[in-house]
LUMFIDO-464847 format. One record per residue (C-alpha): x, y, z; chain; residue in one letter; residue number from 1. Coordinates in steps of 0.2 Angstrom, whole numbers, always signed. Layout:
// residues N
> u;v;w;ch;aa;i
> X;Y;Z;A;a;NUM
...
//
This chain:
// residues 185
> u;v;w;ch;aa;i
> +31;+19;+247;A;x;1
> +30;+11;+264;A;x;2
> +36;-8;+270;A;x;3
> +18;-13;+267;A;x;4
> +14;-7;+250;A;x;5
> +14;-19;+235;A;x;6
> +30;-21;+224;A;x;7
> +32;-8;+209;A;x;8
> +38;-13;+193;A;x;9
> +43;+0;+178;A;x;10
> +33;-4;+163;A;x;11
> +33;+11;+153;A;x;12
> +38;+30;+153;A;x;13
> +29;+48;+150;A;x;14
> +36;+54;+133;A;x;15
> +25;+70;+135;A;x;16
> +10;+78;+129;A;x;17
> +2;+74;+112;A;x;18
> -12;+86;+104;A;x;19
> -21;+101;+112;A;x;20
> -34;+89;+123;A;x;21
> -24;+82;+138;A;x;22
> -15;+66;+127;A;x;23
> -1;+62;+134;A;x;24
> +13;+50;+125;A;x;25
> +18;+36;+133;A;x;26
> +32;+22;+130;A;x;27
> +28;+3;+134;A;x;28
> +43;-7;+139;A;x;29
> +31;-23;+140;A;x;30
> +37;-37;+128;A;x;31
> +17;-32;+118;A;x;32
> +16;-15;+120;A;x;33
> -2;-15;+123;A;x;34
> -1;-25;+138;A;x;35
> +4;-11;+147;A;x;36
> -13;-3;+145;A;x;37
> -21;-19;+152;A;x;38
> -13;-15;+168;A;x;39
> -25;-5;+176;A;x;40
> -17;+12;+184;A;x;41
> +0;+15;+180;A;x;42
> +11;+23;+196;A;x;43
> +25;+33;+199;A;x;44
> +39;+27;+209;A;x;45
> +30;+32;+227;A;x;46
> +16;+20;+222;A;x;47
> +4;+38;+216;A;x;48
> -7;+36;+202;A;x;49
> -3;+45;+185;A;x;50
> -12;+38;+171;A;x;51
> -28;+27;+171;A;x;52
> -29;+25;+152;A;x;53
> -45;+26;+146;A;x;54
> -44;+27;+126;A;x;55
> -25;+24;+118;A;x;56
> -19;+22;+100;A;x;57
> -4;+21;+93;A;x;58
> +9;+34;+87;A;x;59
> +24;+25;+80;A;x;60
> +32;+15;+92;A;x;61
> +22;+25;+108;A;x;62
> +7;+29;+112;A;x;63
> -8;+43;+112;A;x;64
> -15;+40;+130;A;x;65
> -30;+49;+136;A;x;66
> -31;+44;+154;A;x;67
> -45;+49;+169;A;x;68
> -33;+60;+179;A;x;69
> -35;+77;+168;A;x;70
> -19;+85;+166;A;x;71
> -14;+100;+155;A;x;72
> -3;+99;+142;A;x;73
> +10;+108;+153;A;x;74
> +7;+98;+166;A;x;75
> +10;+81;+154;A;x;76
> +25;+91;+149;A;x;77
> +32;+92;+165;A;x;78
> +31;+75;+166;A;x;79
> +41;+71;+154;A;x;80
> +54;+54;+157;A;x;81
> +45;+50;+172;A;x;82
> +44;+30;+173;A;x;83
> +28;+23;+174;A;x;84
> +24;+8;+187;A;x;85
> +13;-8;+192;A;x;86
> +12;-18;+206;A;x;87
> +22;-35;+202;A;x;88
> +6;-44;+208;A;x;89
> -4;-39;+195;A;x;90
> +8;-43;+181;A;x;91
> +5;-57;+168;A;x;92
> +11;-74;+172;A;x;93
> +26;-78;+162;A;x;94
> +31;-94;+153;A;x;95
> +44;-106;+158;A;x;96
> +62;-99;+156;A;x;97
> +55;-81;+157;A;x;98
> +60;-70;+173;A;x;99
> +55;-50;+176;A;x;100
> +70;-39;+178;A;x;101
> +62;-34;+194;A;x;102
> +65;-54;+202;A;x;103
> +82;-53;+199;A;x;104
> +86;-37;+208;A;x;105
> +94;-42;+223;A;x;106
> +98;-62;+221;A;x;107
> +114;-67;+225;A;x;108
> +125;-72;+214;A;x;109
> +136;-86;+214;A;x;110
> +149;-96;+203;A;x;111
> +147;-114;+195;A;x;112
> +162;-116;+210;A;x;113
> +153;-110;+225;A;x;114
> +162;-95;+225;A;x;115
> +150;-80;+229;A;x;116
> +152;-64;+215;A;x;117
> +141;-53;+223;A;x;118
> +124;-46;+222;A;x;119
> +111;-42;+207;A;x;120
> +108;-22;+207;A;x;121
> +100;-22;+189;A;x;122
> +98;-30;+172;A;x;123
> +99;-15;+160;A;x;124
> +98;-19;+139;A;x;125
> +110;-5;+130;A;x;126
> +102;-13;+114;A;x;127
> +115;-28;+111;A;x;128
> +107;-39;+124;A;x;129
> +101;-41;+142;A;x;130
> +115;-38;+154;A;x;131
> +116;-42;+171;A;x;132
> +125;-26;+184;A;x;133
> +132;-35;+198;A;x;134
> +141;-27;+214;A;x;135
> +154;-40;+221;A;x;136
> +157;-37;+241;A;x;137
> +167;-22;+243;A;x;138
> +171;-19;+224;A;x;139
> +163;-9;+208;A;x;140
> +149;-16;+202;A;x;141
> +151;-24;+184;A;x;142
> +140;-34;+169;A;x;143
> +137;-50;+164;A;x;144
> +128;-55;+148;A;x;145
> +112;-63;+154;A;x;146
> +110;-78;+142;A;x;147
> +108;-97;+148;A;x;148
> +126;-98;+145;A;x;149
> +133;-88;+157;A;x;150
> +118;-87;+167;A;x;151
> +114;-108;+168;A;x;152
> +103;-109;+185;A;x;153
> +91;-97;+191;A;x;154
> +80;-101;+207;A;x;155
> +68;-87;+212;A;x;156
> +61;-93;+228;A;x;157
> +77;-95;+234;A;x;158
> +86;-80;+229;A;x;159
> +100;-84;+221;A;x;160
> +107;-87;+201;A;x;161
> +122;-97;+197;A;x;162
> +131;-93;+184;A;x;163
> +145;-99;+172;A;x;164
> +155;-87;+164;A;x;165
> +171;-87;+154;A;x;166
> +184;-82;+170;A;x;167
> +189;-67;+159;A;x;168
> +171;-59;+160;A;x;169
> +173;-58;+176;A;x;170
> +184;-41;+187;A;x;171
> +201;-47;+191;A;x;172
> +197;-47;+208;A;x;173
> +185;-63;+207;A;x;174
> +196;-74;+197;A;x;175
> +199;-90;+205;A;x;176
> +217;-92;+211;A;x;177
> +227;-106;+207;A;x;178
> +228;-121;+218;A;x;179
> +210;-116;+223;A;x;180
> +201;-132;+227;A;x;181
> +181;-133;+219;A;x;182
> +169;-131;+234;A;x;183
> +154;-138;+227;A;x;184
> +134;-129;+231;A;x;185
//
């Protein structure tokens, strides 16, 4: 993908073929499901088409997708976990207090105090909640829960989140020292 192509987003993933007719299954990772088929072309990550769905139907929690681009069933097969994308301008607009994981990759991050944490490198949910993965300046990378609590202040447009943790959720290397004085934003 070059400097000049639109921004991807993941939105789904191949599962693998389904049936004997060129099916393929696909996992959504849109909050409805469907939406993902509303999309338009779903890319891989180098911005290459993969599926242009043209009839779906549900198969549980995934879906029988028969697209336009004919593949074989070995060919869907060898496709298998491949993470399916969309361009971040063709996405839905979202209410208020809602954010796409892909907005926040790369904010800065910075305490209630000033101080500067680090960096955004992803949001992951394990299944106990939405996380945040942040990489401090010259230290490992670790997670914040991503609720309103610890996570107060969120401003897009200028790239950066303010958060308020408890101190202990926080590495060792970021607490604040005593006698530090507040430095205010």
């Amino acid at each position: 993908m070059t400097s000049s192509s639109p921004r991807l987003v993941v939105v789904g993933q191949i599962v693998g073929a389904f049936g004997v007719r060129g099916e393929v299954r696909v996992r959504s990772f849109t909050s409805d499901p469907e939406t993902l088929f509303s999309l338009g072309t779903l890319l891989n990550a180098q911005g290459e088409a993969l599926i242009t769905p043209l009839r779906t139907r549900p198969l549980g929690d995934l879906f029988g997708v028969i697209s336009s681009e004919v593949r074989s069933r070995e060919d869907w097969e060898a496709l298998r976990g491949t993470l399916l994308h969309a361009p971040r301008a063709g996405l839905p607009a979202l209410e208020d207090e809602e954010v796409y994981v892909a907005d926040l990759i790369g904010c800065e991050v910075r305490h209630v105090d000033g101080r500067l944490i680090g960096v955004v490198i992803d949001a992951p949910n394990f299944g106990a909640g939405d996380l945040l993965e942040i990489r401090p300046e010259g230290g490992g990378a670790f997670f914040l829960p991503f609720t309103r609590e610890c996570v107060p202040d969120i401003d897009l447009e200028g790239r950066r989140l303010v958060i308020s943790p408890p101190e202990a959720f926080l590495p060792e290397s970021l607490h604040r020292q005593a006698g530090e004085g507040d430095t205010n934003l």
